[in-house]
N, C-alpha and C positions, 0 to 999 in steps of 0.2 A: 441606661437600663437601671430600674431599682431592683433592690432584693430584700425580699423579706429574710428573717434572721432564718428561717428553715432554708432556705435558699441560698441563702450563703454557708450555710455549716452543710450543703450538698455540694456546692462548688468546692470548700475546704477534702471533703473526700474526695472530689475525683482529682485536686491536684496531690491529693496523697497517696494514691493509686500510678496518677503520673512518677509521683516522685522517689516511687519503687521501682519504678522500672528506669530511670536516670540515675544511677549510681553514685557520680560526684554529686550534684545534687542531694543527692542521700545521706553520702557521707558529711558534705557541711552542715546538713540541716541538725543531723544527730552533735555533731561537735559543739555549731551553737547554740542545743539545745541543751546539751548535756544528756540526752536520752541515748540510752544502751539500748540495739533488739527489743531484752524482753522488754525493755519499758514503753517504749512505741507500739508496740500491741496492745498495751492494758491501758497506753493515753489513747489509742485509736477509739477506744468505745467510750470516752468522756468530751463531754462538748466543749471543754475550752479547748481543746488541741484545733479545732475549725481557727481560731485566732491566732495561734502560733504557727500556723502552717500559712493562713494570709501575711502574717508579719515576714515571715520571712520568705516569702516572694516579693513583698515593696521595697526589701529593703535594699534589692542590685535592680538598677536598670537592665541588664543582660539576661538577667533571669526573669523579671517580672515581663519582659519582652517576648520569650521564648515561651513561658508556660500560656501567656495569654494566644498567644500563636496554636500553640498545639491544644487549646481548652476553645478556641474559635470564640478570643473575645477580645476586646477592647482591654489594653493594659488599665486604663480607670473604671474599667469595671469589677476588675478585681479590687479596686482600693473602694469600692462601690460597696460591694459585697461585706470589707473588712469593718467600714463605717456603720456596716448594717448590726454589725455583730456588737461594734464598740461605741459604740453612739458617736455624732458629730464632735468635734474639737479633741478627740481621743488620739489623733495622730502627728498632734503639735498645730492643727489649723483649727479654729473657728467656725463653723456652721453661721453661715451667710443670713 
């Protein structure tokens, strides 16, 4: 599945929608973001938060497993999506 950068910064919100309603989930995310509440609200309306919310779904198998499950997709689609935001070789690989 490709995705255009609109397409992936729509997939980055409904896993951030997901990930309000998953609580641990919430609470790591905000830890390794270093984002408090209010700040997650006012990152919610700027488009690089779409990349930090893909980053940190690749970076557990267990979770990048779980959210692609409950989002009805292919876990490499998500890293599909994140390639789309950050251009190829952005994830430590090379574009083919």
């Amino acid at each position: 599945m490709a995705f255009s950068q609109e397409q992936a910064r729509d997939l980055a919100m409904q896993t951030l929608i997901l990930l309000v309603d998953r609580p641990e989930d919430l609470t790591q995310f905000m830890e390794a973001s270093g984002l408090r509440p209010a700040d997650l609200r006012d990152m919610a309306a700027r488009p690089d938060i779409a990349l930090y919310l893909l980053d940190f779904l690749v970076e557990d198998d267990a979770r990048i497993l779980s959210f692609a499950e409950a989002l009805d997709l292919r876990p490499q689609d998500i890293m599909t999506a994140r390639t789309a935001l950050a251009g190829p070789g952005s994830y430590g690989w090379e574009a083919d």
